[in-house]
C-alpha positions in Angstrom: -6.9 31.3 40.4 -10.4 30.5 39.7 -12.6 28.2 41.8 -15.0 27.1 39.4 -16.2 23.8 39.2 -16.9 22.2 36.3 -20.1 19.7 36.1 -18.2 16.5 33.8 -21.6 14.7 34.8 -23.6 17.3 32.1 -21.3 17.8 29.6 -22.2 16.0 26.0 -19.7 14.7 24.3 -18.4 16.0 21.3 -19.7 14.5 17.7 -16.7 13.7 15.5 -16.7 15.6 11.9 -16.7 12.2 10.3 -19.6 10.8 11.7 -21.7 13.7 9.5 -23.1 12.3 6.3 -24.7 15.0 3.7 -28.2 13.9 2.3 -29.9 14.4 -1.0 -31.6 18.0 -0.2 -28.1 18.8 1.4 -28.3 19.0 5.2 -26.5 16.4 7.5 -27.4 13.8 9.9 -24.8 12.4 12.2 -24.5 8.5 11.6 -23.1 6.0 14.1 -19.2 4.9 13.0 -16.9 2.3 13.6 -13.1 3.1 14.1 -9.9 1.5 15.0 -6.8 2.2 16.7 -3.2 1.9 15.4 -2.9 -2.2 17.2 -6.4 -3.1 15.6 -9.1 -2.5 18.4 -11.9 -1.2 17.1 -14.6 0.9 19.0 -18.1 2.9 17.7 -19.0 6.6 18.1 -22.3 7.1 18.1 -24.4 9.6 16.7 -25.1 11.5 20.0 -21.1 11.6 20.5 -20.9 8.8 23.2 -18.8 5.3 22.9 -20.2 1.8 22.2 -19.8 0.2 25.5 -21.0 -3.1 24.0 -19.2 -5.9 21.6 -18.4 -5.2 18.2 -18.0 -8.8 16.2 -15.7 -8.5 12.7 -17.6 -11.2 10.6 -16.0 -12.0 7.1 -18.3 -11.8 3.8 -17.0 -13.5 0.5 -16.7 -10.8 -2.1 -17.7 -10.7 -5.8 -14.3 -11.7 -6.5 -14.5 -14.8 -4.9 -12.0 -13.3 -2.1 -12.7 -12.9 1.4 -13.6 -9.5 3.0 -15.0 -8.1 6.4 -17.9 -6.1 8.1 -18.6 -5.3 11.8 -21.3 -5.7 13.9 -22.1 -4.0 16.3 -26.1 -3.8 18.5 -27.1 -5.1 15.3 -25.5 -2.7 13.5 -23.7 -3.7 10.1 -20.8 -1.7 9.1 -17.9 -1.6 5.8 -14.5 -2.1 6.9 -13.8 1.6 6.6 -16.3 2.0 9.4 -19.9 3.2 7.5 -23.0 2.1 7.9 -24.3 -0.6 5.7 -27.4 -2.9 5.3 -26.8 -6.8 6.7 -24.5 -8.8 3.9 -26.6 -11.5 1.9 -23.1 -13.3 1.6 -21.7 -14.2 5.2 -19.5 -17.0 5.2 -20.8 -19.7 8.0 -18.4 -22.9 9.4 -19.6 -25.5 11.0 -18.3 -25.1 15.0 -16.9 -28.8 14.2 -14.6 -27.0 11.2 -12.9 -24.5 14.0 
């Protein structure tokens, strides 16, 4: 049996595929990406393969529709509900802390 030790202190973490978007002139960049687990807690990957240690809001925009949607928020971060990148919403929907 082998006595090597192994140095958990110095390994990088590994970059999921599906935080690799292709650009225009057709190399990648590795994005930061928000996912959830099967009960609906959410975490981020980031780009260099390590986990969001901080809070991630879920902050409901009003869609063309009329309907209500969501985005995340994360370090000042916006994200889609599937978890991409996005710039900040024009449409947030406020309340008055007296309407809660």
């Amino acid at each position: 049996m082998s006595e090597e030790i192994i140095d958990f202190e110095n390994v990088r973490p590994t970059v999921p595929e599906t935080n690799k978007v292709q650009q225009d002139d057709g190399t990648f960049k590795y994005i930061d990406r928000i996912y959830s687990r099967i009960f609906g807690s959410v975490y981020m990957i980031q780009k260099d393969g390590s986990q969001y240690k901080g809070k991630i809001e879920k902050r409901s925009i009003k869609l063309k529709d009329g309907t209500l949607g969501f985005v995340y928020l994360a370090d000042n971060k916006w994200f889609n509900r599937v978890g991409l990148p996005i710039d900040k919403p024009d449409n947030l929907v406020t309340r008055d802390k007296n309407e809660i």
